[in-house]
mmJSON file of the N, C-alpha and C atoms, coordinates in Angstrom:
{"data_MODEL":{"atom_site":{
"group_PDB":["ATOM","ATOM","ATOM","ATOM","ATOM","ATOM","ATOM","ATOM","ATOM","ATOM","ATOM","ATOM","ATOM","ATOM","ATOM","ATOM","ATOM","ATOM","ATOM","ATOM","ATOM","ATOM","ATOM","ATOM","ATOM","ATOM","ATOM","ATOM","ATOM","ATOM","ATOM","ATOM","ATOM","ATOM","ATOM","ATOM","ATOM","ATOM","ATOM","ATOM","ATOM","ATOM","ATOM","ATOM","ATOM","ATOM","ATOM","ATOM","ATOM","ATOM","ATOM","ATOM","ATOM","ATOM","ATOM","ATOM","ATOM","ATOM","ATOM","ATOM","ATOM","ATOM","ATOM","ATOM","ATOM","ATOM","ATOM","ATOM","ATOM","ATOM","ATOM","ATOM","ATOM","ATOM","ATOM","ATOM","ATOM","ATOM","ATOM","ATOM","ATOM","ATOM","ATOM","ATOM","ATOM","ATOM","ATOM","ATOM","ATOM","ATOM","ATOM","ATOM","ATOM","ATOM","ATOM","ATOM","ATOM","ATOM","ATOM","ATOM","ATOM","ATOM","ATOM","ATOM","ATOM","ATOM","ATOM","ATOM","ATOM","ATOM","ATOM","ATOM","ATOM","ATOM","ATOM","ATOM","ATOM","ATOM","ATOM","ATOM","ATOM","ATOM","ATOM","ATOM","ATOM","ATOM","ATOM","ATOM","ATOM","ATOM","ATOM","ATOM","ATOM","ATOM","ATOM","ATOM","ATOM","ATOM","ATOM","ATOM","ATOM","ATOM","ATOM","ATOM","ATOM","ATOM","ATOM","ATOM","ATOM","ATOM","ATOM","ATOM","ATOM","ATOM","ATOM","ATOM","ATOM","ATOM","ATOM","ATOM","ATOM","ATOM","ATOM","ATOM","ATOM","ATOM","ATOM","ATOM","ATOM","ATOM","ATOM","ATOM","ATOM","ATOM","ATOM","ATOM","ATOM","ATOM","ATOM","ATOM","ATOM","ATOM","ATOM","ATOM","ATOM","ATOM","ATOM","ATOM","ATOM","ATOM","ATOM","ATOM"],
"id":[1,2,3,4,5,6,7,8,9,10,11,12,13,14,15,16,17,18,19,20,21,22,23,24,25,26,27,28,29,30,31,32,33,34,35,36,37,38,39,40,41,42,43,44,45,46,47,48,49,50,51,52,53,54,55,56,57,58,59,60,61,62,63,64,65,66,67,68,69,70,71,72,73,74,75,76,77,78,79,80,81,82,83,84,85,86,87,88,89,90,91,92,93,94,95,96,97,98,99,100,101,102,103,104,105,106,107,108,109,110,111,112,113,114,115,116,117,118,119,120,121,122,123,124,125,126,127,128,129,130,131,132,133,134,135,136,137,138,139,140,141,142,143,144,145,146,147,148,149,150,151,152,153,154,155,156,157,158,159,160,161,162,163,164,165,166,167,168,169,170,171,172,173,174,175,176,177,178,179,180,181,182,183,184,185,186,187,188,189,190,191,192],
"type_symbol":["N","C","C","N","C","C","N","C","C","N","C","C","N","C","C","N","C","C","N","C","C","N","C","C","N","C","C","N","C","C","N","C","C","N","C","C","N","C","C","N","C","C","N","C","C","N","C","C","N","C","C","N","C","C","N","C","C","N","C","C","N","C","C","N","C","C","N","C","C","N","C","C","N","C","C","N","C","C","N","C","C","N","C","C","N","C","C","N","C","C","N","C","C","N","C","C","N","C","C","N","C","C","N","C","C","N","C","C","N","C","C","N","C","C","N","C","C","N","C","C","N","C","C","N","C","C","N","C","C","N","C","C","N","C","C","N","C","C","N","C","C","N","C","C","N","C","C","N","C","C","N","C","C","N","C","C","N","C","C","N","C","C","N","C","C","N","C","C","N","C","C","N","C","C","N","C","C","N","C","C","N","C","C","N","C","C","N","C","C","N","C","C"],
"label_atom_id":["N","CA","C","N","CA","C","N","CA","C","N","CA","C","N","CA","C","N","CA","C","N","CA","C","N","CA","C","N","CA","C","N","CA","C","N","CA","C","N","CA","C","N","CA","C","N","CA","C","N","CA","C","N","CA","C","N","CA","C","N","CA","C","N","CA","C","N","CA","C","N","CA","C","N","CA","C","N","CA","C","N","CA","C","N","CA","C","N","CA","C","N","CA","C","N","CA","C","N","CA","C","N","CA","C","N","CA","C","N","CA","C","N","CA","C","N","CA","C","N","CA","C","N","CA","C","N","CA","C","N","CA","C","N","CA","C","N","CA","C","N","CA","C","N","CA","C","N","CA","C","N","CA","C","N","CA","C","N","CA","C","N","CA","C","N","CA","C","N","CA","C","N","CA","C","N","CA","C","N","CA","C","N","CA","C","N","CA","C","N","CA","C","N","CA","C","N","CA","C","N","CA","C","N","CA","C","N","CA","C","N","CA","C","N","CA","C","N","CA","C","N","CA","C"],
"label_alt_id":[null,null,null,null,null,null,null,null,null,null,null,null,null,null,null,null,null,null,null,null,null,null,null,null,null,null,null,null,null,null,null,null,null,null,null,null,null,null,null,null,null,null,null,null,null,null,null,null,null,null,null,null,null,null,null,null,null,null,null,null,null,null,null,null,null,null,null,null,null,null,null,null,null,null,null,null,null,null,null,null,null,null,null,null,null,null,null,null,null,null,null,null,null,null,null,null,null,null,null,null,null,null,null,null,null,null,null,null,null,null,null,null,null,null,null,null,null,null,null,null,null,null,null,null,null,null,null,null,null,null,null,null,null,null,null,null,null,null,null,null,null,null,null,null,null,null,null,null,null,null,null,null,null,null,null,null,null,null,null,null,null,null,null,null,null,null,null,null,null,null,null,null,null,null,null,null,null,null,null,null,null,null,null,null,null,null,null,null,null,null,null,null],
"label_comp_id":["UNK","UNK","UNK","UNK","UNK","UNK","UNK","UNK","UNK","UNK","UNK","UNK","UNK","UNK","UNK","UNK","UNK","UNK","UNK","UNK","UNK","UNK","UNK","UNK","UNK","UNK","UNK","UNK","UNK","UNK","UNK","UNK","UNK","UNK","UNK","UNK","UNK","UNK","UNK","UNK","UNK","UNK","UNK","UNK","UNK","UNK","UNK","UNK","UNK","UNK","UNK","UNK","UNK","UNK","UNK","UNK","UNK","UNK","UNK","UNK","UNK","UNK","UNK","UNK","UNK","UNK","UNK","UNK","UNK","UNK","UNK","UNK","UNK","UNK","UNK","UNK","UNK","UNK","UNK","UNK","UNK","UNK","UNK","UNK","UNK","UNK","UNK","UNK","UNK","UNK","UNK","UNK","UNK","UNK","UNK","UNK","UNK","UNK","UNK","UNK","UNK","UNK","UNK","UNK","UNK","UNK","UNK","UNK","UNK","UNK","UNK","UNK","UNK","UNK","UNK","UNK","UNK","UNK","UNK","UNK","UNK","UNK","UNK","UNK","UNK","UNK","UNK","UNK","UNK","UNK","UNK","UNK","UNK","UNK","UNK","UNK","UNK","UNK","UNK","UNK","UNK","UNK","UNK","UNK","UNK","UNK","UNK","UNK","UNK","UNK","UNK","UNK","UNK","UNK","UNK","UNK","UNK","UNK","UNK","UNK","UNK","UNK","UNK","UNK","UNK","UNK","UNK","UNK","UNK","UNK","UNK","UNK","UNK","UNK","UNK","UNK","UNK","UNK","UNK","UNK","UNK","UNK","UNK","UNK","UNK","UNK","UNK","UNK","UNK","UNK","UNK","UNK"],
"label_asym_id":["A","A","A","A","A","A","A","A","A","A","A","A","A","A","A","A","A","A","A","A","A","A","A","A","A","A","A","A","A","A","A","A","A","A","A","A","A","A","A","A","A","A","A","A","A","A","A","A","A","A","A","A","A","A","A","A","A","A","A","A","A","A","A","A","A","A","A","A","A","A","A","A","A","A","A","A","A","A","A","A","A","A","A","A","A","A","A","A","A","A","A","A","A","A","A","A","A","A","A","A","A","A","A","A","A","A","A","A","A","A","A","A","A","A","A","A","A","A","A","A","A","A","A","A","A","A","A","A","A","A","A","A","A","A","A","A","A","A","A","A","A","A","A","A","A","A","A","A","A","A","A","A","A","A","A","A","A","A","A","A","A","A","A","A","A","A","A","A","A","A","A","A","A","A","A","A","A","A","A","A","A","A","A","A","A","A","A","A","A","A","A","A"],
"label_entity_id":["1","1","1","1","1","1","1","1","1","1","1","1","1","1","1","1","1","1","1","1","1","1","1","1","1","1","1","1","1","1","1","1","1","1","1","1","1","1","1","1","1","1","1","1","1","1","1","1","1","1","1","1","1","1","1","1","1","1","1","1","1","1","1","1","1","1","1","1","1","1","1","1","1","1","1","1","1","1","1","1","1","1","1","1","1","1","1","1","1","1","1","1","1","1","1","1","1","1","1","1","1","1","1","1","1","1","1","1","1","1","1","1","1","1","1","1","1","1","1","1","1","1","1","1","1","1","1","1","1","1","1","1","1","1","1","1","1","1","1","1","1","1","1","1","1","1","1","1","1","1","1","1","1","1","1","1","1","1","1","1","1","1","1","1","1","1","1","1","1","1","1","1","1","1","1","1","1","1","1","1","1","1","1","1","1","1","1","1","1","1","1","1"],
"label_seq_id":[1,1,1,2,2,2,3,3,3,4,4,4,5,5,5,6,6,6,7,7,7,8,8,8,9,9,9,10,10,10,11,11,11,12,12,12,13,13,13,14,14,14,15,15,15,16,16,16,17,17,17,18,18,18,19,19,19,20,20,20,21,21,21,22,22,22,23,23,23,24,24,24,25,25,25,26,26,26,27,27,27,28,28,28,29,29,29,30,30,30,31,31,31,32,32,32,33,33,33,34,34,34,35,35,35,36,36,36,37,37,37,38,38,38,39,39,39,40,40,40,41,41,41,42,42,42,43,43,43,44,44,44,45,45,45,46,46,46,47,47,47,48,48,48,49,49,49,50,50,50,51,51,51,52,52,52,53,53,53,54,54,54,55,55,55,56,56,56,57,57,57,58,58,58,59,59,59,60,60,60,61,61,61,62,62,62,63,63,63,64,64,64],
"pdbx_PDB_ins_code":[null,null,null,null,null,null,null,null,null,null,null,null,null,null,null,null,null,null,null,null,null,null,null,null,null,null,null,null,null,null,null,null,null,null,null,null,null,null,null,null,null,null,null,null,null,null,null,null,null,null,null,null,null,null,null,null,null,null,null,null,null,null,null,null,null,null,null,null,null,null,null,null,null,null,null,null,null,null,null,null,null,null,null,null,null,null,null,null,null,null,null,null,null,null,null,null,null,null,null,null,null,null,null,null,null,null,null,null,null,null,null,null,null,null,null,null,null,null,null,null,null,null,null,null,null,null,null,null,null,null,null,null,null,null,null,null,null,null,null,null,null,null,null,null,null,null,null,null,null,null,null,null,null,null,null,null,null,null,null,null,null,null,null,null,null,null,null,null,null,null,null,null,null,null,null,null,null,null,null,null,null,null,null,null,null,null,null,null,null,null,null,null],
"Cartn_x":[2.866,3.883,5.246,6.128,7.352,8.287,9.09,10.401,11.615,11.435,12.129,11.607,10.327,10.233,10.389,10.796,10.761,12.146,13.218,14.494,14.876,14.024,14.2,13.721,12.858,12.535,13.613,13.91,15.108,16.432,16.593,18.072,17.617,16.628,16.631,16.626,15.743,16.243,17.187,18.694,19.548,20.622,20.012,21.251,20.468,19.259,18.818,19.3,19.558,20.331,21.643,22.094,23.774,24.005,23.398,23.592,22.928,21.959,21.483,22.514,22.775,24.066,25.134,25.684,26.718,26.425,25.405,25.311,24.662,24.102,23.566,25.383,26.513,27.583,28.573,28.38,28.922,28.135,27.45,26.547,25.272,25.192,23.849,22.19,22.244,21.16,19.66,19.651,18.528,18.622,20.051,20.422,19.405,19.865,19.605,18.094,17.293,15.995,15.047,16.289,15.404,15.948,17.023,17.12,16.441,15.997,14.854,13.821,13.258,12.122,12.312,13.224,12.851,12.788,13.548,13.584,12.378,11.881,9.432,9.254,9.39,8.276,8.802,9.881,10.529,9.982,9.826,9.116,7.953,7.159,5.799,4.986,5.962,5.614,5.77,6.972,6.655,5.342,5.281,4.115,2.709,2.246,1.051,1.229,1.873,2.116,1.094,1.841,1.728,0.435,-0.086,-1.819,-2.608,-2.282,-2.892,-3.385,-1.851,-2.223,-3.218,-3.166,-3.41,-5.409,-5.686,-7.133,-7.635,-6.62,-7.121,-7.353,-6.296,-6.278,-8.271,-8.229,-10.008,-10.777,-10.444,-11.725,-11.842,-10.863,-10.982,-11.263,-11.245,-11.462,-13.203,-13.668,-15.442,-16.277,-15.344,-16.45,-16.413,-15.489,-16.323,-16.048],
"Cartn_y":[-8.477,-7.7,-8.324,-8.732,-8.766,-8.26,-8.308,-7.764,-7.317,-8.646,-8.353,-6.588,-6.635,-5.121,-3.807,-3.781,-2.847,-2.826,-3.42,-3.483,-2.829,-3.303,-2.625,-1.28,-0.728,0.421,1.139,0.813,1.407,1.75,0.23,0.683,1.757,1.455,2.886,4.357,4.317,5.468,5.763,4.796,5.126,5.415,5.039,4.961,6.441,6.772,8.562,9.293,8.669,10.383,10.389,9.194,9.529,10.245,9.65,10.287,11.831,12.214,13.518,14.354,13.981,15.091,14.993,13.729,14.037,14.828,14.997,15.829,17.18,17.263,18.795,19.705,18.522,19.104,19.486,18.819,18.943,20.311,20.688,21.752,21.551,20.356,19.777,19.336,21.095,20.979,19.901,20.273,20.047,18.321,18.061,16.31,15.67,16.329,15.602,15.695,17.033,16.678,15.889,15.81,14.465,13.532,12.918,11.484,11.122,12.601,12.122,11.584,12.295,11.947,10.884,10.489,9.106,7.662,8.262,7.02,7.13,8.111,8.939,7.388,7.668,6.74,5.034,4.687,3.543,3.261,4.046,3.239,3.126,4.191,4.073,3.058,2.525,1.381,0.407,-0.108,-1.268,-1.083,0.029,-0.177,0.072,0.129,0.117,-1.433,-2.172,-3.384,-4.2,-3.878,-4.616,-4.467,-2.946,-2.788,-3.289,-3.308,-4.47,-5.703,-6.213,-8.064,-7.405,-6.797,-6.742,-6.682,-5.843,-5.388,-7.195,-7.815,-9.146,-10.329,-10.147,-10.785,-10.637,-9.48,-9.155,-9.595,-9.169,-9.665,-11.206,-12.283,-13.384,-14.228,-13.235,-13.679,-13.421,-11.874,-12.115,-12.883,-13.574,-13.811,-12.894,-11.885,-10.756,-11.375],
"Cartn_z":[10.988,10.298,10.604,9.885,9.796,10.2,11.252,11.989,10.612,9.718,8.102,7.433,7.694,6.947,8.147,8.804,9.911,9.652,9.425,9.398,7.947,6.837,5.283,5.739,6.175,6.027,6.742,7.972,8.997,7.578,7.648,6.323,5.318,4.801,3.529,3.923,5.509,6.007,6.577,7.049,7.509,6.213,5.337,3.729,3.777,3.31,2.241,3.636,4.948,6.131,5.511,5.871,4.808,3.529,2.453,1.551,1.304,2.267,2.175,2.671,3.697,4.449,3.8,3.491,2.236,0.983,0.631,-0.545,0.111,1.064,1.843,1.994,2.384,3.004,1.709,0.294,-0.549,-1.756,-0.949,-1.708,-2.537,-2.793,-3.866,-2.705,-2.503,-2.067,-2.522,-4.079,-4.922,-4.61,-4.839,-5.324,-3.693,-2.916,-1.218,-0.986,-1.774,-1.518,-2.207,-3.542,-4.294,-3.937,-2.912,-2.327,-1.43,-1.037,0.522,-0.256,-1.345,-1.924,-2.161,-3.057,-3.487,-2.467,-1.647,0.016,0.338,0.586,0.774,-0.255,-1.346,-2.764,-2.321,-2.02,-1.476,-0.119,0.682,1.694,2.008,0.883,0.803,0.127,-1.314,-1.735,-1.174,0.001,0.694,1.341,2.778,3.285,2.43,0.886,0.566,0.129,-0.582,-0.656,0.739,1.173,2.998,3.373,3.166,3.679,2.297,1.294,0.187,0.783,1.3,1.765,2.945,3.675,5.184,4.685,3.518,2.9,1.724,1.675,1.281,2.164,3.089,3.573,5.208,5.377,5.827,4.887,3.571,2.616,2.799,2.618,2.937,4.337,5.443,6.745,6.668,6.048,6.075,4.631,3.942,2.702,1.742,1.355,0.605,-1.003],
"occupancy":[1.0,1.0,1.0,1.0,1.0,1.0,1.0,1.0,1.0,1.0,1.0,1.0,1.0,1.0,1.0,1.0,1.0,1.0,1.0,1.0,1.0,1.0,1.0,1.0,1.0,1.0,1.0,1.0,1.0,1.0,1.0,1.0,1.0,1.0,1.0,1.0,1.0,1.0,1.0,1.0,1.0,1.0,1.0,1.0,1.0,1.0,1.0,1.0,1.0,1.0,1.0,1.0,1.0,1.0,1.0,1.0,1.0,1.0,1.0,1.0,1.0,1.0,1.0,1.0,1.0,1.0,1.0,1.0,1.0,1.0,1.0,1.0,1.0,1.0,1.0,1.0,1.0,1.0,1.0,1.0,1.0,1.0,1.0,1.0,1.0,1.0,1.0,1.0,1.0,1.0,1.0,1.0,1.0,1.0,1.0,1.0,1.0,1.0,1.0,1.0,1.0,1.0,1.0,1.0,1.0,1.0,1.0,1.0,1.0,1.0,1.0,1.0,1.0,1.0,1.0,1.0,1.0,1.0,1.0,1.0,1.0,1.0,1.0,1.0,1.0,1.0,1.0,1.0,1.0,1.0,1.0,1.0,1.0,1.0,1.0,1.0,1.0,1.0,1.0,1.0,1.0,1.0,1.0,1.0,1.0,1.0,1.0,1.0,1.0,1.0,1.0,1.0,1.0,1.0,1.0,1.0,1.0,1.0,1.0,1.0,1.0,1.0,1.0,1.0,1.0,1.0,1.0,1.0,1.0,1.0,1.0,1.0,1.0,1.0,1.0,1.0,1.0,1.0,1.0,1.0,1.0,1.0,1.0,1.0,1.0,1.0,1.0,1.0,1.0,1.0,1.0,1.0],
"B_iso_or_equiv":[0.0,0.0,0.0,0.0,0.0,0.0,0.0,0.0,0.0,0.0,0.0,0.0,0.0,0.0,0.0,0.0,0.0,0.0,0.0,0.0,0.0,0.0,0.0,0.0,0.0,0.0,0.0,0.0,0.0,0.0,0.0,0.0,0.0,0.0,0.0,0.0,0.0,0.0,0.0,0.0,0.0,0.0,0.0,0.0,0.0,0.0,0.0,0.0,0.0,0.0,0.0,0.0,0.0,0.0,0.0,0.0,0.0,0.0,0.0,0.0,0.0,0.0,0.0,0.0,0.0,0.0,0.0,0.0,0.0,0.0,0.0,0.0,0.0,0.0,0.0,0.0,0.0,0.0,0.0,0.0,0.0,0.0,0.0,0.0,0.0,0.0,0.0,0.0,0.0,0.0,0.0,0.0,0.0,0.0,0.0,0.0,0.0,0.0,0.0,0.0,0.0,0.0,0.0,0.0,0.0,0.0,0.0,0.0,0.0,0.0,0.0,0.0,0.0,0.0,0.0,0.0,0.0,0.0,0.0,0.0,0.0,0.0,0.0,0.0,0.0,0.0,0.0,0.0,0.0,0.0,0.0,0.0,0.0,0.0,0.0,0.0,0.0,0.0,0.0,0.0,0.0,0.0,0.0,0.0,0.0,0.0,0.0,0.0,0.0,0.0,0.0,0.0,0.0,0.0,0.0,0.0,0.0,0.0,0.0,0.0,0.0,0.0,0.0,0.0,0.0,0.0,0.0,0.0,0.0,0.0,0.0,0.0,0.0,0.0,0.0,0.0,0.0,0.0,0.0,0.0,0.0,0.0,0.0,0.0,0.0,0.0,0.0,0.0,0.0,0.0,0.0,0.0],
"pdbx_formal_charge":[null,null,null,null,null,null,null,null,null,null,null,null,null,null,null,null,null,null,null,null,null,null,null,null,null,null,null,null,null,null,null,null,null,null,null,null,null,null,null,null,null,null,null,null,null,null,null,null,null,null,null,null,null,null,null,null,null,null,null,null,null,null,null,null,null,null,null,null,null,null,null,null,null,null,null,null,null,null,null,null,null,null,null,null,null,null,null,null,null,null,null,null,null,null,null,null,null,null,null,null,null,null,null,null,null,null,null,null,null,null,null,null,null,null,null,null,null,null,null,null,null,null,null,null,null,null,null,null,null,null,null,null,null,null,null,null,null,null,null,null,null,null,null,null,null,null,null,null,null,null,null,null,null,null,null,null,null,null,null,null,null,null,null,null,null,null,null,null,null,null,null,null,null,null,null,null,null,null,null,null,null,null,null,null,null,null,null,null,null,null,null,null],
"auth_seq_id":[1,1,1,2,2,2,3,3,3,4,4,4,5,5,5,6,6,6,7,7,7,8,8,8,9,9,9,10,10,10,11,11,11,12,12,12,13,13,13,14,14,14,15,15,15,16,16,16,17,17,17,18,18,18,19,19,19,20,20,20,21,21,21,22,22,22,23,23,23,24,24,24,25,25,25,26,26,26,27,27,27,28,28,28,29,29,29,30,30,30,31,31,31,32,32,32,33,33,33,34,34,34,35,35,35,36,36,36,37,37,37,38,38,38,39,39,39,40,40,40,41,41,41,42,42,42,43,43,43,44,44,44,45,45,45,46,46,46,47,47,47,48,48,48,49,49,49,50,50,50,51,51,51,52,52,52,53,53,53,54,54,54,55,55,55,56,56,56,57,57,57,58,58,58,59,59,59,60,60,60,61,61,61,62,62,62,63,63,63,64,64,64],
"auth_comp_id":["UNK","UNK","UNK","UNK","UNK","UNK","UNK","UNK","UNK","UNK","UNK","UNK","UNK","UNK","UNK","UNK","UNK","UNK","UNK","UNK","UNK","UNK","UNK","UNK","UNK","UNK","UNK","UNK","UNK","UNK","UNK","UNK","UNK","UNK","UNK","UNK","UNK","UNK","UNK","UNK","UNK","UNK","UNK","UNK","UNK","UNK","UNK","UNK","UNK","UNK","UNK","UNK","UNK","UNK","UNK","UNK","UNK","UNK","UNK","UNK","UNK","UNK","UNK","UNK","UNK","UNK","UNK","UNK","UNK","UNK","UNK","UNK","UNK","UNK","UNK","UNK","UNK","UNK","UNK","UNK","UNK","UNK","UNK","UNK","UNK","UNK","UNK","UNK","UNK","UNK","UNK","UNK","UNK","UNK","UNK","UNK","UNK","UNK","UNK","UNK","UNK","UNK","UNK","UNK","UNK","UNK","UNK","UNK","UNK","UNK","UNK","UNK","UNK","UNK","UNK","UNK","UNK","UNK","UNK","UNK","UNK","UNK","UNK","UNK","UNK","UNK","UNK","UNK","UNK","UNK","UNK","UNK","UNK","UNK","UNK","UNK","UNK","UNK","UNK","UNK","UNK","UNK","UNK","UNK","UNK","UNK","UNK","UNK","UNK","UNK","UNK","UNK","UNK","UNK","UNK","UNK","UNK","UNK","UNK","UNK","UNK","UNK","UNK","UNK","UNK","UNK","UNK","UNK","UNK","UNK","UNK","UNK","UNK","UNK","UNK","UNK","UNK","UNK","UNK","UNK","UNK","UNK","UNK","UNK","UNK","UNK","UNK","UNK","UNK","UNK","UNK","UNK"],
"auth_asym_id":["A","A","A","A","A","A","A","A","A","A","A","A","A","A","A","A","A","A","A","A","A","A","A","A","A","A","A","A","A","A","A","A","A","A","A","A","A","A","A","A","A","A","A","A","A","A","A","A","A","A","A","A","A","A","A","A","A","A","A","A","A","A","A","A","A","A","A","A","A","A","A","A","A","A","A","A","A","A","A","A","A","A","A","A","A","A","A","A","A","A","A","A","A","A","A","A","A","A","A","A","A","A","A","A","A","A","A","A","A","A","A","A","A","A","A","A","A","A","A","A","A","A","A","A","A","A","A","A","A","A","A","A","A","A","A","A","A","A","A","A","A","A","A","A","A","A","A","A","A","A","A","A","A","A","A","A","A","A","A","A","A","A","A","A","A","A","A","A","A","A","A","A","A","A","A","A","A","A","A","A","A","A","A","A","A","A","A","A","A","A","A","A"],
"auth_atom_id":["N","CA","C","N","CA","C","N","CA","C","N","CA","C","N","CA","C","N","CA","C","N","CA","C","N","CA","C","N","CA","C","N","CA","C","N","CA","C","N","CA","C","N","CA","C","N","CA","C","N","CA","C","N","CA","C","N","CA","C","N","CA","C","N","CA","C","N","CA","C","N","CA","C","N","CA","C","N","CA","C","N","CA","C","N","CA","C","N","CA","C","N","CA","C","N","CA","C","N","CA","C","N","CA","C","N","CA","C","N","CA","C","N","CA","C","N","CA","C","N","CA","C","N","CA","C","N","CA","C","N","CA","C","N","CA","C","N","CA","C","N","CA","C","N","CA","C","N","CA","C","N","CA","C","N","CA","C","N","CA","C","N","CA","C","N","CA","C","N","CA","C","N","CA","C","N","CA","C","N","CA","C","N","CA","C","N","CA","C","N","CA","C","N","CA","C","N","CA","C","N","CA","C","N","CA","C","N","CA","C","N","CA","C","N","CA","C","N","CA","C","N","CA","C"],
"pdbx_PDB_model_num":[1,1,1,1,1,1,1,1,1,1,1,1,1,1,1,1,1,1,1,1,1,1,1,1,1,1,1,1,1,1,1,1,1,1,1,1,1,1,1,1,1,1,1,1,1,1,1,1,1,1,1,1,1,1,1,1,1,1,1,1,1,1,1,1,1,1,1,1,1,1,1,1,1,1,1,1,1,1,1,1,1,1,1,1,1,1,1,1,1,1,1,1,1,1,1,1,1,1,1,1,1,1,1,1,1,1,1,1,1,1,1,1,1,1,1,1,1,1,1,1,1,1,1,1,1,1,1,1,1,1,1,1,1,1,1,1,1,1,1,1,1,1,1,1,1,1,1,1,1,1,1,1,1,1,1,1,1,1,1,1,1,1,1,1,1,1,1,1,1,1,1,1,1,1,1,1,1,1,1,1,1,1,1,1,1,1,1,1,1,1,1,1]
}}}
């Protein structure tokens, strides 16, 4: 695993805390729980990406 993706995921979650509390503190409750969400779908698509290679990369170590 990559020190590079441990650092992307850190930033997207240090950008959706900012912008949640800025919009939790500005009243847009709704806006902040759909930024969390969408930072959720953003860092979930890197790490399924990643266990993709990680599930090809076994298939090619046994032959499959």
């Amino acid at each position: 695993m990559d020190v590079e993706l441990i650092f992307k995921i850190a930033a997207v979650g240090i950008i959706v805390a900012v912008l949640s509390q800025l919009l939790i503190r500005s009243g847009r409750e709704e806006q902040a729980m759909l930024t969390t969400l969408a930072g959720l779908i953003v860092v979930l698509t890197m790490i399924i990406t990643q266990i993709s290679l990680l599930f090809e990369t076994i298939k090619r170590m046994f032959n499959f």
